[in-house]
N, C-alpha and C positions, 0 to 999 in steps of 0.2 A: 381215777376220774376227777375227784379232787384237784389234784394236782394238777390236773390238764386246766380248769378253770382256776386256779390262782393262776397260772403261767399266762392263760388266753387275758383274764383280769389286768396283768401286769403290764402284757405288750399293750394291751389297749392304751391303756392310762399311761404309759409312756410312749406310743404313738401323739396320743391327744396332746401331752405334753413338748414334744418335739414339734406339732402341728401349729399351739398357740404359740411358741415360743418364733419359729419361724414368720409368723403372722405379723406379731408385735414388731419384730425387730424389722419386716416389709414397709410398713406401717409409721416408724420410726424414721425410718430411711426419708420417706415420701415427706415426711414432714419437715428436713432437716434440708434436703431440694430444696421446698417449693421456697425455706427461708432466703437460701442462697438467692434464687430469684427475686426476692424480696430485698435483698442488700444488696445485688445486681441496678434493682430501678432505683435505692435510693441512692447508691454512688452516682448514679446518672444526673440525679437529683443534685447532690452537693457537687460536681462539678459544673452545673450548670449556674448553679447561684451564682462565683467569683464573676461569671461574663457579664450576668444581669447588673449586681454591684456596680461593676465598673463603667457599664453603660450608665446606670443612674449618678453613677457617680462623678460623671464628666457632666451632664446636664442638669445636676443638683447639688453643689459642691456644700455647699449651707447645709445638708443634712448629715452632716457626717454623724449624729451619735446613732440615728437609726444604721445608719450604713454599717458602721462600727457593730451595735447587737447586731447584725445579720450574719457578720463573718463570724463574731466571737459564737452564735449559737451552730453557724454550719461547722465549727471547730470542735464543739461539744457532741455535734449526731456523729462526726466523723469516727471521733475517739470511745463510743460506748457501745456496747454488747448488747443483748437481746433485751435486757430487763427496764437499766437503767436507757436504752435508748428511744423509747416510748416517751418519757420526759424530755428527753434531749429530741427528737423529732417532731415536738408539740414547740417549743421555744424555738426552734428552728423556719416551723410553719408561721408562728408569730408575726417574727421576725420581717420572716419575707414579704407575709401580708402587710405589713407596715411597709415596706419596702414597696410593693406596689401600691400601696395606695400613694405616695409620696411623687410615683410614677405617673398616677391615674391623672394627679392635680398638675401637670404638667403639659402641657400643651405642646411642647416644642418635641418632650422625648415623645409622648403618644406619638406624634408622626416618623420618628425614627425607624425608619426600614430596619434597622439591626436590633434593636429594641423590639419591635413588634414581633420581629422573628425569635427572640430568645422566650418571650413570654407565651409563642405558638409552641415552642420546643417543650419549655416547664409546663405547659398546660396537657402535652401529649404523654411528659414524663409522669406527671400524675397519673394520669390512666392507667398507666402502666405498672405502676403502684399500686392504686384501690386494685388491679387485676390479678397481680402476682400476691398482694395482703389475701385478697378472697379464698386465691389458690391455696395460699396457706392455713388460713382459718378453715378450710375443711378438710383440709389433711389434719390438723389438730384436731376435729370435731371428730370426726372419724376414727382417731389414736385414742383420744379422751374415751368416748365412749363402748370401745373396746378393751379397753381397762377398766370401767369402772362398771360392764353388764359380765354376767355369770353366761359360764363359767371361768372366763380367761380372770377375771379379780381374785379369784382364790390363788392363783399365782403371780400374777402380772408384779406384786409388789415383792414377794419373795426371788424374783427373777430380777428386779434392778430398774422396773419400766415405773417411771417417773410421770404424771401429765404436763402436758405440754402448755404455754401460756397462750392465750392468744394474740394476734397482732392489730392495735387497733389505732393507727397515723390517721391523722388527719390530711386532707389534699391542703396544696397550696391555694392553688386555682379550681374556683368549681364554675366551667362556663355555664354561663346563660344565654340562652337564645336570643336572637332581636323580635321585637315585637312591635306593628306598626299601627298606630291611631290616625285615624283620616287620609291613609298613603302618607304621612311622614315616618322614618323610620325612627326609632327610640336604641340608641347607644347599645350597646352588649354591653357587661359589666363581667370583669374575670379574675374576679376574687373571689 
């Protein structure tokens, strides 16, 4: 009889243990996607700058050292990994915002159809970003705290299951709505 309940004892708690182990590494998986999705918008992202650049940079030739930080920081998000690209995706965002406001003081590129259309493209690319960052950030939230609530902690770190960081970019562009006083209409601002 004994022996029947260490045997019943054993399968259990190596059931359970094959159960959290399967969990984590579900878990794991989900979180390592939603990145891919994340680095999916922000190539989107660094390929879109060069167009804008060179838009700005046909209609603003005098700005070259901002122009210059925008490529040399899209250079830097391009080349870095999860950790250090958090840094590299904040100088990047800088960058650019310097980069449109450069645009904003311009009168001639504002009305540029192809300019106007790349800052609608980066303005949609962001969305798509804070969308796929959010995705990500609860898949983290979700791995995090399955690792560090009982029972799965008692093995999660003997098994190799690491936490996860989270992902926190800044947009480039964060539209605002137009808002009108007296029927005049007041500008949109997309920075």
């Amino acid at each position: 009889m004994v022996i029947r309940l260490v045997c019943v004892g054993i399968a259990v708690l190596v059931g359970w243990l094959i159960l959290t182990w399967n969990l984590l590494v579900r878990l794991r998986q989900h979180v390592r996607e939603s990145w891919s999705g994340v680095e999916t918008e922000l190539r989107r992202r660094h390929d879109l700058i060069p167009n804008l650049v060179a838009v700005v940079e046909a209609a603003a030739a005098h700005e070259r050292r901002v122009l210059g930080a925008v490529t040399a920081a899209r250079a830097r998000a391009i080349s870095q990994r999860p950790d250090p690209q958090a840094a590299a995706e904040r100088d990047l965002v800088a960058a650019t915002r310097a980069l449109l406001a450069i645009a904003e003081a311009n009168p001639q590129l504002q009305a540029d159809r192809g300019f106007a259309d790349l800052q609608a493209q980066l303005a949609e690319t962001e969305d798509r970003i804070q969308a796929a960052r959010r995705l990500f950030n609860a898949n983290v939230r979700e791995f995090n705290t399955r690792l560090q609530t009982y029972p799965a902690k008692l093995v999660a770190a003997p098994l190799g299951f690491r936490p996860a960081r989270y992902c926190e970019f800044e947009a480039v562009i964060r539209k605002v709505v137009s808002v009108s006083f007296a029927g005049e209409p007041v500008r949109e601002s997309v920075i």
